[in-house]
C-alpha positions in Angstrom: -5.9 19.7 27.9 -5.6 16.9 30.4 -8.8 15.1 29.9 -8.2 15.2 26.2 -4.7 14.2 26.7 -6.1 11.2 29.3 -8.6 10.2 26.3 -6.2 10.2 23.9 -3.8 7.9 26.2 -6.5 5.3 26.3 -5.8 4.4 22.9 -2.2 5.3 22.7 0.0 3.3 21.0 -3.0 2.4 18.0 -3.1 5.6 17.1 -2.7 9.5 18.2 -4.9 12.4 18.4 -4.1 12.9 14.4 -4.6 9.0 13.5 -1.2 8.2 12.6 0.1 4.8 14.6 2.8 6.1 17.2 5.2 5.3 20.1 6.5 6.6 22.7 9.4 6.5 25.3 9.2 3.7 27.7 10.8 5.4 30.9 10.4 9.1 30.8 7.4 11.6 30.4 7.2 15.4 29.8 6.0 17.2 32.9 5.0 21.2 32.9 5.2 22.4 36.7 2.3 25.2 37.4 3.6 27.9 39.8 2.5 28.7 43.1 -0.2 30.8 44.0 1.6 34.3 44.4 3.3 33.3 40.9 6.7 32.0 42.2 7.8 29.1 40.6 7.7 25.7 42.4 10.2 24.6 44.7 13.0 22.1 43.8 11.6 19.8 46.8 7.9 20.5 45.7 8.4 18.9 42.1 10.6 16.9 43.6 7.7 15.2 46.2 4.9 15.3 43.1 7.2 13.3 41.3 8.1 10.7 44.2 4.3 9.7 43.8 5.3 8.2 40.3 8.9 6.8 41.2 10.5 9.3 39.4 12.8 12.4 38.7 13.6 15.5 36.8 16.4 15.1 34.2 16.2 18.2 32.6 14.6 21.4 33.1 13.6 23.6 29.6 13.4 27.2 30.5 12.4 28.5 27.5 9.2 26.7 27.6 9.2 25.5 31.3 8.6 22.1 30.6 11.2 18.9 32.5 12.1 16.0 31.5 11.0 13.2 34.0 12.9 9.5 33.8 10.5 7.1 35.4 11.9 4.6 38.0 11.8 0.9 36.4 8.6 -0.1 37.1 7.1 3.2 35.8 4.4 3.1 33.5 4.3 6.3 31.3 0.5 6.0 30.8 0.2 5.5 34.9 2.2 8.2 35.4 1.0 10.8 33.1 -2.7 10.1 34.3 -1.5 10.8 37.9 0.6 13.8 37.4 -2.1 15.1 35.6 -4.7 15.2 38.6 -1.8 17.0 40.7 -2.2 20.2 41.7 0.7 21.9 41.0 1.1 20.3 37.2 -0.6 21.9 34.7 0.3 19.0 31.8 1.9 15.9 31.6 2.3 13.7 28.3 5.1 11.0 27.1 7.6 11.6 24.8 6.3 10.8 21.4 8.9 9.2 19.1 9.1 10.9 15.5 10.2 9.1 12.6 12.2 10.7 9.5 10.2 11.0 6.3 10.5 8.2 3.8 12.8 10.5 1.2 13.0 8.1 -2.1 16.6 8.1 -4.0 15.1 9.5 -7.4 17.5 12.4 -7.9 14.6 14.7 -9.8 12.5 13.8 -6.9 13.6 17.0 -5.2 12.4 19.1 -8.2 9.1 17.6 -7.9 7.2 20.1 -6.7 3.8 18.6 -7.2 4.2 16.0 -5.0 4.0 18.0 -1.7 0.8 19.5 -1.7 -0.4 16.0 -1.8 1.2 15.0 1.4 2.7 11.7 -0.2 6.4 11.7 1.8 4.5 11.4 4.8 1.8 8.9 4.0 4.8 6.7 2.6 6.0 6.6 6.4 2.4 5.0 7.0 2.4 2.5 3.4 4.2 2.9 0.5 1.7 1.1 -1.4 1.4 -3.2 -2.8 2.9 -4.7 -5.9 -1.0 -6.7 -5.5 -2.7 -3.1 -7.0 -2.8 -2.5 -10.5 -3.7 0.6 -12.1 -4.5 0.7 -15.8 -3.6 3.3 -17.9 -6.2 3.6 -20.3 -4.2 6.0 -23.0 -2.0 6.2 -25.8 0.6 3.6 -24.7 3.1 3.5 -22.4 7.2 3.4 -23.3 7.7 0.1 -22.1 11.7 0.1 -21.7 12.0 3.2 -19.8 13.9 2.6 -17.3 11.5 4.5 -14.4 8.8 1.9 -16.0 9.6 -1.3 -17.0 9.8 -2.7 -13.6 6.5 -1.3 -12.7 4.4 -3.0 -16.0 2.2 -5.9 -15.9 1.1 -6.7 -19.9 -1.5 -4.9 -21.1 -3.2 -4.6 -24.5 -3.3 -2.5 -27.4 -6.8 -2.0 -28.1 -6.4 -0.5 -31.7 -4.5 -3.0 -33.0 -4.5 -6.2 -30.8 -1.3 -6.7 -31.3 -0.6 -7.3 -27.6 2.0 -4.2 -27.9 0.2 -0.9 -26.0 3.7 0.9 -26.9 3.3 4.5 -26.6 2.7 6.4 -30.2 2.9 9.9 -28.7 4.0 10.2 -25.4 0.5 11.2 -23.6 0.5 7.6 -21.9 4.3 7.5 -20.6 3.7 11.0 -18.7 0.1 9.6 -17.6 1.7 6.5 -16.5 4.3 8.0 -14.6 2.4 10.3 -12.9 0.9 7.1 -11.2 3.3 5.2 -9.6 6.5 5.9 -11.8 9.1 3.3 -9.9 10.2 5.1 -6.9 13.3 5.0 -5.3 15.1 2.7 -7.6 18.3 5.5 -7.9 16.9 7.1 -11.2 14.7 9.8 -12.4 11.5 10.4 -10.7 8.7 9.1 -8.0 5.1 8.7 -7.5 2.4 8.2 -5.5 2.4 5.0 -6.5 5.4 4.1 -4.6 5.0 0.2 -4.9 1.8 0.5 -7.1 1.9 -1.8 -10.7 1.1 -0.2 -14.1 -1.2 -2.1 -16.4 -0.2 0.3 -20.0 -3.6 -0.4 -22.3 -3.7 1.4 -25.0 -6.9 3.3 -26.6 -5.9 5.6 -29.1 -3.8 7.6 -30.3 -4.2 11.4 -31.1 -8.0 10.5 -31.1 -9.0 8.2 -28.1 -11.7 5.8 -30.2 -11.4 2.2 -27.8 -12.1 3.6 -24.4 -15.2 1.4 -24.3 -12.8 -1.4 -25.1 -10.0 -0.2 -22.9 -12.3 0.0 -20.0 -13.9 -4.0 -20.2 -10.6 -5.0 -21.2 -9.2 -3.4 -17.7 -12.0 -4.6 -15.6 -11.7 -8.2 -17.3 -7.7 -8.4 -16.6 -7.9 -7.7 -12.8 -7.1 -3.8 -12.6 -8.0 -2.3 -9.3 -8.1 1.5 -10.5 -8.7 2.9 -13.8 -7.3 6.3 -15.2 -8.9 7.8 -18.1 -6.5 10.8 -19.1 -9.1 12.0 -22.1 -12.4 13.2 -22.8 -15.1 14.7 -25.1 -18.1 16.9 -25.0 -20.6 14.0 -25.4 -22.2 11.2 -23.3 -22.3 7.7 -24.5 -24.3 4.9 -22.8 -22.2 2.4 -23.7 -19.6 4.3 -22.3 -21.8 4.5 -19.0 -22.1 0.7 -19.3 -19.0 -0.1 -19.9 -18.1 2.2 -16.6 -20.8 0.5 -14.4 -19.4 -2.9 -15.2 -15.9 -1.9 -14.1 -17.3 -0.7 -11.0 -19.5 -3.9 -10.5 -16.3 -5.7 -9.8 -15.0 -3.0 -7.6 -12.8 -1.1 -10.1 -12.4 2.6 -9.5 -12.7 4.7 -12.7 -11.1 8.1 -12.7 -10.4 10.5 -15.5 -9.7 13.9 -16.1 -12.2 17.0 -16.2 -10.7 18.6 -19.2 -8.7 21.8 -19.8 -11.2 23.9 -21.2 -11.4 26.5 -18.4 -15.5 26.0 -18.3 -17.6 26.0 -14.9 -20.7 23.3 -15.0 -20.1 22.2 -18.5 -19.3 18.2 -17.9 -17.0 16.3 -20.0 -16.9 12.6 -20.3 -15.8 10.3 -19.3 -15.4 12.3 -16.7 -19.0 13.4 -16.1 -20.2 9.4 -16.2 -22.0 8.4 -13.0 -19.4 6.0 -10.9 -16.1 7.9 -12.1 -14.2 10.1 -9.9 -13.4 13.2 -12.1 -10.5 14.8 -11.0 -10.0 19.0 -12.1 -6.1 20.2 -12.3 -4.3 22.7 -9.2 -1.1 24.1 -9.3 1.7 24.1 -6.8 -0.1 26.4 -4.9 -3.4 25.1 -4.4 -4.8 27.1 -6.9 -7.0 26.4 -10.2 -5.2 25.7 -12.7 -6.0 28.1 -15.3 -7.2 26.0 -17.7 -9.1 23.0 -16.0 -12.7 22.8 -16.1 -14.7 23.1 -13.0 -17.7 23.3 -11.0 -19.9 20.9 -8.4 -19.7 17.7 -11.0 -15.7 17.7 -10.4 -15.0 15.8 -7.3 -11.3 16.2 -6.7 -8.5 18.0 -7.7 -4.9 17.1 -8.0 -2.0 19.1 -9.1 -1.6 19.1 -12.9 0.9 22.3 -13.6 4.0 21.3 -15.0 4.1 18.0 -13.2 7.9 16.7 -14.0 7.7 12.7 -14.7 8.6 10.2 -16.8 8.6 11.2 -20.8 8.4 9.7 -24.0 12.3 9.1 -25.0 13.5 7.5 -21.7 13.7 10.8 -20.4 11.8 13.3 -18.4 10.1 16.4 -18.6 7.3 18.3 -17.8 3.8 16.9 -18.4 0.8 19.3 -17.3 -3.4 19.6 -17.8 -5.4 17.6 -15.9 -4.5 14.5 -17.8 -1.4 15.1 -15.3 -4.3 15.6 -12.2 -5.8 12.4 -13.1 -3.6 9.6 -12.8 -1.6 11.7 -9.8 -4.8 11.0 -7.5 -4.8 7.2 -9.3 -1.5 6.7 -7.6 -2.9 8.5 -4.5 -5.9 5.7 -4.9 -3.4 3.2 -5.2 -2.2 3.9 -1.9 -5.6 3.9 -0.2 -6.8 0.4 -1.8 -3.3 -1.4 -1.1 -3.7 -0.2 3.0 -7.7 -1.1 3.1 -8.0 -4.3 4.5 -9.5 -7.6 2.3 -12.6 -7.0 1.5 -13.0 -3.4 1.3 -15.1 -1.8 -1.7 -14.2 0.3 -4.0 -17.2 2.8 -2.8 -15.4 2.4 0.4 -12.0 3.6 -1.1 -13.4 6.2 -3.3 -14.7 7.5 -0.1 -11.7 7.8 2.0 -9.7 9.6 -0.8 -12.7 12.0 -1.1 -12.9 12.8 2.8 -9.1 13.1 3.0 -9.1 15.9 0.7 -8.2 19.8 1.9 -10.4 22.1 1.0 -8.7 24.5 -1.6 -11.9 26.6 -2.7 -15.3 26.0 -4.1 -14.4 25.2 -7.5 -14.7 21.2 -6.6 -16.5 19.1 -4.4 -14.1 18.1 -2.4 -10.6 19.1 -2.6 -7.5 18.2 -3.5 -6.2 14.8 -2.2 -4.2 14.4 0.4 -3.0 10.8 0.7 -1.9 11.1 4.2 -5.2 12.0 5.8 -6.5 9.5 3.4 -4.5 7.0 4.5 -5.5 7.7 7.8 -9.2 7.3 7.2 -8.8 3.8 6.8 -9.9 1.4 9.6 -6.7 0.0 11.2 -6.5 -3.9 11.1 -3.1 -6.2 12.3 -1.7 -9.2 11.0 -2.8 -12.7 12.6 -0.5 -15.8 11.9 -1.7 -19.1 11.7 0.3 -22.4 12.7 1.5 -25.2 10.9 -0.7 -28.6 11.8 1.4 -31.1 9.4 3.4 -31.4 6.7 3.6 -34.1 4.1 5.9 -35.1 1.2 3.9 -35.5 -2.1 7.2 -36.5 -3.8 11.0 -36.0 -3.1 12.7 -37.5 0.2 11.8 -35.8 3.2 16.0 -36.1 5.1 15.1 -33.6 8.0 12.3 -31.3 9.4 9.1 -31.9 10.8 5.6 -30.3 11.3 6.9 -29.4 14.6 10.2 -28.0 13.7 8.4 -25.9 10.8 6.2 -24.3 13.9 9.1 -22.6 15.3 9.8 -20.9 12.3 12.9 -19.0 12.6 15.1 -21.4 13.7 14.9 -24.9 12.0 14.8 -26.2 8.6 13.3 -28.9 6.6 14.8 -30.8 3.8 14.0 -32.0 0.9 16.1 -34.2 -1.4 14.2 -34.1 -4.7 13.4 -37.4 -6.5 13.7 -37.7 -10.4 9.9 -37.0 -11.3 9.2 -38.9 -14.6 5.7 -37.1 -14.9 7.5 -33.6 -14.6 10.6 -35.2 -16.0 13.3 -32.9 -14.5 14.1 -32.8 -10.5 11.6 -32.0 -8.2 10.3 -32.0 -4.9 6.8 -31.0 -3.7 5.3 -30.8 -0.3 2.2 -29.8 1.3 2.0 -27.4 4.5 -1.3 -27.5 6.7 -2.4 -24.3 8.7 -5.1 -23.9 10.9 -7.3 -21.1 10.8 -10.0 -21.9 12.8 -10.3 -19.3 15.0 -11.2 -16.8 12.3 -12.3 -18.6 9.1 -14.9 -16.8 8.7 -13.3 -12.9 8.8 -10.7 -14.1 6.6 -11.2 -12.9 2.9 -6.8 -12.6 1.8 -4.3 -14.7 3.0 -0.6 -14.3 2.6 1.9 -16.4 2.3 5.5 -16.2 3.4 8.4 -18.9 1.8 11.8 -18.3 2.6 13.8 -21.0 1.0 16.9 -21.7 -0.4 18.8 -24.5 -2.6 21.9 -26.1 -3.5 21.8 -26.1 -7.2 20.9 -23.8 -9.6 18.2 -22.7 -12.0 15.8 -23.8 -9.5 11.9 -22.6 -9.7 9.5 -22.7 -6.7 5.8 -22.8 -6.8 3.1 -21.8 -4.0 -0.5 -23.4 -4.2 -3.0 -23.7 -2.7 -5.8 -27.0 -2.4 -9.2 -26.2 -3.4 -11.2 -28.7 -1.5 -14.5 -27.3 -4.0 -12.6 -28.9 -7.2 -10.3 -31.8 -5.0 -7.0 -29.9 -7.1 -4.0 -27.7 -6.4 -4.5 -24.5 -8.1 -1.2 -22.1 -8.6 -0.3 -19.0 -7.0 3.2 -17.9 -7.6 6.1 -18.4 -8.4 9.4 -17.1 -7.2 13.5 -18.0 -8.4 15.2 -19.7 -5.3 17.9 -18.4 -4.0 21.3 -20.2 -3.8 22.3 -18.6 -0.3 21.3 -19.8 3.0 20.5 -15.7 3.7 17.5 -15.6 1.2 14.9 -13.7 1.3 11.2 -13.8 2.2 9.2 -14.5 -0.7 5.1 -13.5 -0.3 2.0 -13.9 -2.4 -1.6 -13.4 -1.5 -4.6 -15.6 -1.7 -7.5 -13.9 -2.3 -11.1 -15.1 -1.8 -9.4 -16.9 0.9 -13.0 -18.6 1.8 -13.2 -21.3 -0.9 -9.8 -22.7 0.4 -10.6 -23.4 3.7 -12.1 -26.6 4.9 -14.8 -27.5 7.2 -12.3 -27.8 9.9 -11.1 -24.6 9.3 -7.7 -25.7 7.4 -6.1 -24.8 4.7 -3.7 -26.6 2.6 -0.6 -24.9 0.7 1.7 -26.8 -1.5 5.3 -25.7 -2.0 6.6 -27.1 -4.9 10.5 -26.8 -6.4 12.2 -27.4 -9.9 14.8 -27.7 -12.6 14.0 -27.2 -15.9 14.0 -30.7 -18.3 18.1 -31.2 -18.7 19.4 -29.3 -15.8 22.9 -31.4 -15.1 21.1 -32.1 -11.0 19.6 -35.4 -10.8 18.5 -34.3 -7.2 19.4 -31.5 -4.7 18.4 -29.8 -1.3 15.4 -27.6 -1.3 15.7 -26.0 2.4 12.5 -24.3 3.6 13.8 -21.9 6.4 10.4 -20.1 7.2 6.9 -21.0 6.1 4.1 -19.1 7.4 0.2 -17.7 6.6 -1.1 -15.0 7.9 -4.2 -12.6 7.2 -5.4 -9.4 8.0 -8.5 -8.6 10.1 -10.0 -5.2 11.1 -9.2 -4.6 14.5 -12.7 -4.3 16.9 
């Protein structure tokens, strides 16, 4: 116990024994006092001279388990001190006082009657990530109900494959339950959650009773910047083109998944399913059994529970929405989790992996188990945020009345001004400026950047942009854009830069324009745009 415990302390605060990032109290330890030889306990002044050696002193004794409470003088150091004690001979452990954190609990009311979600360890692994608004998962299906009210702020367009109307509105209900099952929007005060806490919903629809576009669906997903695919259908019958369709997906790092099917049959594959490069997913029920129903054997990888699942239903509503085209996009939305916490660069092989090892082992009916998004959360290599400083600043048009490149490096407390200048090209009010960041120290393990605006205005109806100069093409090209607030307590606004690379300069820079504006007539013939925090940052694996 104490050389594991030393060991364990040599990483401690990156991670405990189990992998999950942890703290501890700063000033006090747990100490267990062995007893003397002839079995009397120790002394009062015995403990009380081990623990001199460490500047410190009992503050509580527990005699149902024997163990004190030690506060550490202040220059104690609990990893000191626990190594020490532990080399005693009258201590038989020693170990700090690990701080525990409450479970993130969302505000859905139904969420306590969804049963399905704890055998998949998600409240947990929400402590860890709840998941990125940058990961899209497309529900390849019959639709999705686009106003209901546990969706619509989840959706990013999609397609109707059928028609091409550009409406993938649900026609029977299949793809609203498939699509809540994902990442229905989580504690938003209505209705239900999902893995998917933060995850987006790309609704593409294929079919309606009969699924006859999934070749379609699938390019069409892989084309329009999905991360993760879910295929709730299937048929007895391979198709190539299906297969190519499949390996293209996956040749821009796109995870497929779909469902095994519900026929109750052992080695008999379904597709899409059974395709090389998808991650078929067989149904479990609230207690980590088979589901009755779903198809099985050593071609289905994972499982995920699919037995009266209770999401989001056609109607606005909700109800219960079962078979493994429930399994399916439940371990999407557990994906969804694992690709949003892998840092830049990560493949989907990579992420397909770490949901498979994080699975428990629930019987020999599949290959791996049923997911687990905590443990597969905790697969992934940690990595930390580095941020980058401003180098200069420079006002591309508007009036530059107050801030510099220096006062923008101590980010939290000063402010730059602009006082925007009528733009005749633009022809409204506008400012734009250009921020400089050097990132030469680690230009080349930078793949995703993000950047952080916190702004606000005096006027109203007031747009701001984020670019980014591509030295390749000598142009701006856009990023995002964001309303500005009106109140000097705004908010931090982020968007991410990926393929970070072709931005930066020989030097190691990179250039980010921050650009704001009134529509053409707005009453303003100038105002204030106040930048309060600019800042870049990227995420690196940790060595």
């Amino acid at each position: 116990m104490k050389k594991l415990l030393i060991s364990a302390l040599a990483t401690l605060g990156v991670a405990s024994a189990f992998g999950v990032q942890g703290s501890y109290v700063a000033d006090e330890i747990y100490v267990k006092f062995a007893n003397y030889a002839n079995g009397r306990p120790l002394s009062a002044t015995m403990k009380k001279f081990i623990l001199s050696k460490v500047g410190a002193e009992e503050k509580a004794f527990y005699p149902q388990i024997g163990w004190s409470r030690v506060k550490l003088n202040a220059r104690g150091n609990v990893e000191a001190a626990v190594a020490t004690l532990n080399k005693e001979r009258y201590v038989r452990d020693a170990e700090p006082i690990f701080i525990r954190q409450f479970n993130a609990t969302p505000n859905d009311p139904l969420y306590v009657n969804q049963k399905w979600l704890k055998p998949i360890n998600v409240a947990p692994a929400w402590d860890l990530f709840k998941g990125s608004d940058q990961v899209i998962v497309g529900i390849l299906d019959s639709g999705t109900e686009l106003d209901h009210p546990d969706l619509e702020n989840k959706i990013v367009p999609g397609e109707d494959m059928v028609d091409l109307d550009g409406d993938p509105s649900d026609t029977n209900g299949h793809g609203t339950g498939s699509a809540g099952m994902a990442a229905a929007d989580t504690d938003n005060g209505i209705g239900v959650a999902a893995p998917g806490w933060n995850t987006l919903i790309m609704p593409i629809r294929v079919g309606d009773f009969g699924i006859t576009h999934s070749i379609e669906g699938i390019l069409y997903a892989a084309d329009a910047g999905c991360d993760i695919i879910n295929m709730s259908y299937g048929g007895g019958f391979r198709q190539q083109a299906e297969q190519d369709a499949i390996n293209y997906a996956y040749s821009r790092n796109v995870i497929p998944i779909a469902s095994a099917g519900n026929s109750n049959l052992e080695d008999v594959q379904f597709y899409p399913a059974g395709l090389d490069n998808v991650v078929s997913v067989g149904a479990s029920d609230d207690n980590d059994n088979r589901a009755s129903f779903s198809n099985y054997g050593d071609w289905v990888d994972i499982a995920a529970p699919g037995v009266n699942t209770l999401t989001t239903e056609l109607g606005k509503t909700y109800g219960g929405f079962g078979g493994t085209s429930a399994a399916g996009p439940a371990a999407a939305g557990v994906t969804s989790l694992v690709r949003g916490y892998a840092p830049a660069g990560t493949t989907n092989t990579q992420v397909i992996d770490w949901v498979k090892q994080g699975c428990d082992d629930i019987g020999d009916w599949i290959t791996h188990g049923r997911v687990n998004a905590l443990r597969s959360l905790q697969l992934v290599p940690k990595f930390e945020d580095r941020n980058y400083a401003i180098i200069g600043m420079e006002m591309l048009f508007g009036t530059n009345t107050a801030g510099t490149s220096s006062d923008l490096a101590n980010l939290d407390s000063s402010v730059a001004m602009f006082a925007a200048a009528k733009q005749q090209t633009m022809r409204s009010p506008a400012t734009f400026t250009a921020l400089d960041f050097d990132l030469s120290a680690d230009a080349s393990q930078i793949d995703e950047l993000k950047v952080t605006l916190n702004a606000f205005v005096n006027a109203n109806k007031v747009t701001q942009m984020i670019y980014v100069w591509d030295p390749s093409l000598n142009r701006w090209r856009f990023v995002r854009a964001f309303p500005v607030s009106t109140l000097s307590a705004s908010v931090d606004n982020e968007a991410k830069i990926s393929n970070a690379q072709r931005y930066i300069d020989g030097n190691g820079h990179i250039r980010i324009g921050v650009r704001a504006f009134q529509p053409f007539g707005s009453v303003n013939e100038s105002f204030n745009f106040v930048i309060d925090r600019a800042m870049i940052s990227a995420k690196l694996l940790i060595n």
